[in-house]
C-alpha positions as CSV (number, residue, x, y, z in Angstrom):
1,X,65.5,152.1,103.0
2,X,63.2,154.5,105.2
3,X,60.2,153.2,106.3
4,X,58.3,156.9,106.1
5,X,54.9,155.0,107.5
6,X,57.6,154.2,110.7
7,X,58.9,157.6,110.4
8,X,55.6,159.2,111.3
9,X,54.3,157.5,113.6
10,X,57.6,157.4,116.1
11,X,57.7,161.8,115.1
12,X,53.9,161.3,117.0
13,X,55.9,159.7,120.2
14,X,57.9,162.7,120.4
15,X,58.7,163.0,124.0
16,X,60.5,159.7,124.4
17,X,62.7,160.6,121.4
18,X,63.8,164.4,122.5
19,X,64.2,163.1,126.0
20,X,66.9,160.9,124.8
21,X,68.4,163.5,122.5
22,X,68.1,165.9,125.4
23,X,70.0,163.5,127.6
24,X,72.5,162.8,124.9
25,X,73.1,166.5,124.1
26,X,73.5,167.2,128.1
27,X,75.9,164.1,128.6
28,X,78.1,165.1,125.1
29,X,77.6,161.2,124.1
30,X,77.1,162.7,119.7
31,X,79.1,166.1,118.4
32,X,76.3,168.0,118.2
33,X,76.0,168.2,113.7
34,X,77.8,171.0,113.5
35,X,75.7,173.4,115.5
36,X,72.0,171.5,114.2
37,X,69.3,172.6,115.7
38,X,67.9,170.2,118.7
39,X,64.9,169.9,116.5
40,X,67.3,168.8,113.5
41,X,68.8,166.3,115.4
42,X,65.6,164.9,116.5
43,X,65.0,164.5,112.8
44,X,68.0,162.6,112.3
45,X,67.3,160.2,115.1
46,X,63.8,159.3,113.7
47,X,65.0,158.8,110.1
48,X,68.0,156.8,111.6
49,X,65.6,154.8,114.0
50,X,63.3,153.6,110.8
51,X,65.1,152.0,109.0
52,X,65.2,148.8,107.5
53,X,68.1,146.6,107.4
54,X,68.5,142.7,106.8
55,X,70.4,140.4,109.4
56,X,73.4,140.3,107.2
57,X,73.5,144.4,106.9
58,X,73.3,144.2,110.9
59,X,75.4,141.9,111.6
60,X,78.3,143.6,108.7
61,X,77.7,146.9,110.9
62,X,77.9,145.7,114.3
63,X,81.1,143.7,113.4
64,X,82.5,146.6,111.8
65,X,82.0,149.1,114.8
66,X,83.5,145.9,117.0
67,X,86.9,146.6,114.6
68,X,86.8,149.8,114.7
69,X,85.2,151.1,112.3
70,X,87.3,148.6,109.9
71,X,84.7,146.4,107.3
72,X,85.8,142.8,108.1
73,X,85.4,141.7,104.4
74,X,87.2,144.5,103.0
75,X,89.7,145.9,105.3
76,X,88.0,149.3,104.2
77,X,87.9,151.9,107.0
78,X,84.1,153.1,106.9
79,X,84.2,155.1,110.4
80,X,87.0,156.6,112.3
81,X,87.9,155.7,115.7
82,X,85.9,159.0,117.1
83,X,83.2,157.9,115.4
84,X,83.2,154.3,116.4
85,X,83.4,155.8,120.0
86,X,80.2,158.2,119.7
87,X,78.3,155.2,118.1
88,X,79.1,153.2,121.0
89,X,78.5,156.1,123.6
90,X,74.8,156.1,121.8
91,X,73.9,152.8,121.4
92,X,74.7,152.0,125.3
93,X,71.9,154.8,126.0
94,X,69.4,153.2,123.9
95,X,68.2,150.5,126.2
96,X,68.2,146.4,126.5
């Protein structure tokens, strides 16, 4: 679920966010959507960055990027290996 109140008020702290995508762009840590605009990635990144998620749902996605992109319950591939890596490649820019 998107938090839209969330949404809008990290769009207001803009610089931080295009900084990052600026960086990550630059350092080739994401494919870049197909061509997107910078300004439709930044987009992506806010919607991505507010959402809501339970512990469960965090802890089912952080185990499944530790296997590869492999759901631990179902065996079900959900991401591939390229993706797992550019995740990973994201996440480590992110901070703490």
């Amino acid at each position: 679920m998107c938090h839209l109140g969330q949404m809008m008020q990290d769009k207001q702290a803009f610089t931080r966010g295009y900084d990052a995508v600026v960086a990550q762009s630059v350092h080739s840590a994401w494919d870049p959507l197909n061509n997107a605009s910078l300004n439709e990635c930044i987009d992506l990144m806010f919607r991505q960055s507010s959402l809501e998620v339970t512990l469960l749902g965090l802890g089912l996605s952080a185990a499944t990027l530790a296997n590869g992109g492999t759901h631990p319950w179902t065996s079900e591939s959900v991401f591939s290996t390229l993706t797992v890596q550019s995740m990973l490649k994201i996440m480590l820019t992110c901070g703490v």
